[in-house]
C-alpha positions, 0 to 999 in steps of 0.5 A: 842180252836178257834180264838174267844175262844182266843179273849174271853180269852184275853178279860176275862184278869182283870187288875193288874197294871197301867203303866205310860210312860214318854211320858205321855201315861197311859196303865192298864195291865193284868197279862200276858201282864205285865209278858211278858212287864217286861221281855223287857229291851227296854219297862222297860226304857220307864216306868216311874212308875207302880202302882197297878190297882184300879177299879174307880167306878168314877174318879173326877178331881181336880185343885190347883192355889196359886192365885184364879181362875174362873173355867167354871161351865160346867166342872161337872167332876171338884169338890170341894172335889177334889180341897181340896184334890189337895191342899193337895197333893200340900202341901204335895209335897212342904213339901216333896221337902223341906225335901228332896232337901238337898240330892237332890243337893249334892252341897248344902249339901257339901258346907253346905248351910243353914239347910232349904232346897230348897223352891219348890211352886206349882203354878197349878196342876190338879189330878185325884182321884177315888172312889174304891168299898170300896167308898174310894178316891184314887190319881191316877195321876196329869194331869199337875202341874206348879212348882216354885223354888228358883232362885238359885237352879234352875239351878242346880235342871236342871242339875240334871234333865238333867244328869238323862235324859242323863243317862237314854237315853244313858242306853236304846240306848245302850239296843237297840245296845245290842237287834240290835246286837243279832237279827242280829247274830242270 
């Protein structure tokens, strides 16, 4: 086997996964890349989230506002369909938030704060949806979503947000300690 029989086979490779990062950074990974990623600690904590690779035929971008927008004609990868279905998925959220932020915020819960849960409002959003080869739609990820929360709740919906954060970056600083300290005896 050469080096151009190498590069073909790297080439030849179908994608498995797409990786988000939590810088934003979206990556589609092959098998073997995947299986060699997964095996690194370091790379694992700058994953924010794995999903299944869907082959788009095409990928069509859609915007929600809660207050009407004009929107450039010019932008054709903007359609109505997708608006529709970004309004869904708006809603969606909001329900879910709903449902769910009483055990997000313990203190609301322990302090027996009223039954309805924490109102969460989507101001904006733009998704990406594509159409598979079965010519289904499928979400594939938000590009940008603009969030509004009750007064009260917000500051300890950040603290939250924040301890997690810290947890996470204290978890991978001390994983590149651990990986610094073994190259170094060895």
């Amino acid at each position: 086997m050469n080096a151009y029989d190498v590069q073909q086979q790297f080439r030849d490779e179908s994608f498995i996964a797409t990786v988000i990062y939590s810088d934003d950074q979206v990556e589609d990974l092959s098998l073997k890349t995947l299986d060699m990623l997964l095996r690194n600690e370091t790379w694992r904590l700058q994953v924010l989230l794995i999903q299944g690779y869907v082959p788009a035929s095409s990928v069509q971008k859609g915007m929600y506002s809660r207050k009407p927008q004009v929107r450039s004609k010019v932008d054709t990868s903007i359609t109505a369909t997708a608006d529709v279905m970004s309004q869904s998925v708006a809603k969606y959220i909001e329900r879910a938030y709903l449902l769910n932020s009483q055990q997000l915020l313990p203190s609301k819960q322990a302090a027996g704060a009223s039954q309805r849960g924490v109102s969460l409002h989507i101001d904006n959003m733009q998704c990406r949806f594509g159409l598979d080869h079965q010519n289904k739609v499928i979400f594939l990820y938000t590009d940008y979503m603009a969030v509004e929360m009750e007064r009260d709740a917000q500051k300890e919906v950040e603290d939250v947000v924040r301890t997690e954060k810290n947890a996470r970056e204290q978890s991978a600083a001390e994983k590149v300690h651990r990986e610094l300290i073994n190259l170094l005896t060895q």
